[in-house]
N, C-alpha and C positions, 0 to 999 in steps of 0.2 A: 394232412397229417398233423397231429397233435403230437406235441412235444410234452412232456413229462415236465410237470410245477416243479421241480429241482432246477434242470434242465432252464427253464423260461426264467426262472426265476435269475442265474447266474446269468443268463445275454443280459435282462433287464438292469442288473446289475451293473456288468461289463459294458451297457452303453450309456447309463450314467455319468459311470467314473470316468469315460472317456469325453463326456459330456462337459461335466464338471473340469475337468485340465482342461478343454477347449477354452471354456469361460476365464476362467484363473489366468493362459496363455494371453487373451485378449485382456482385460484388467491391466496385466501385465505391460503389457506392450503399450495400453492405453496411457500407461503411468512413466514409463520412459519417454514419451511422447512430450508430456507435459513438464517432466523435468527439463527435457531439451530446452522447452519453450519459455522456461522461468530462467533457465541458462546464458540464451540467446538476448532473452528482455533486460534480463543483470548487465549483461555486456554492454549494451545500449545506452542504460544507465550511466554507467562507470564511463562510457565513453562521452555522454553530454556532460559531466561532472567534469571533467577533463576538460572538455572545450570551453567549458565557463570558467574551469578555476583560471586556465590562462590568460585570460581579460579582465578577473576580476581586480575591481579598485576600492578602495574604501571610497570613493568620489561615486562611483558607479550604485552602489551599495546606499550612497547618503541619498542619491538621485530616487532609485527604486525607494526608499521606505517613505521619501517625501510623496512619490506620486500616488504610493500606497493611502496615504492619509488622505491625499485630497479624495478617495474614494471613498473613505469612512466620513462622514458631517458629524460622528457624536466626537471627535480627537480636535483638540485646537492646540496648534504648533507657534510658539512663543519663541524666536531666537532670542541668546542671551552676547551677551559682550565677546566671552572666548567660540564663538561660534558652536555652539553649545548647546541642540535646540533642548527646550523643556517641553513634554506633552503631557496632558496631561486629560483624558477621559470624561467625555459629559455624560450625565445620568440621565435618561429619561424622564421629562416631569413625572410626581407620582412614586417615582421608584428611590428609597435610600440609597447613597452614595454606599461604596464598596467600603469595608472596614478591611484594614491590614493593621495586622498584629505586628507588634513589637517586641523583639526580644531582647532580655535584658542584657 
């Protein structure tokens, strides 16, 4: 039995549109998903932030950027009298040292 092109045309229709919100439904859902997930990893965050700011030390801090440097070979660390270190960046042979502007 053949359905009349008006007729076929409006199911075709009708099973689009319902096709279409299926999709849009999922997206949806796929996207509350992901907020949860960005939600849950924030918290994370916010809670390691937390656990470190309670032990942080400026002692702690001098420690970390010193062992930081021994990892860089172009940085040479120069203590001064007030415990003060000075560093100061090696260039690559080859390559001009950095210019830093001045203002007046």
């Amino acid at each position: 039995m053949a359905l009349p092109p008006t007729v076929r045309d409006a199911i075709e229709r009708k099973l689009r549109a319902e096709q279409e919100f299926e999709q849009m439904k999922f997206v949806n859902q796929r996207e509350e998903m992901e907020a949860e997930r960005k939600r849950i990893e924030a918290r994370g965050v916010r809670d390691s932030q937390a656990i470190i700011a309670e032990t942080l030390s400026p002692q702690y801090l001098n420690y970390l950027w010193i062992r930081n440097l021994a990892e860089n070979q172009n940085v040479i660390y120069v203590a001064t009298e007030a415990n003060m270190p000075i560093f100061r960046s090696v260039e690559p042979r080859g390559s001009a040292p950095s210019e830093q502007k001045r203002t007046p």
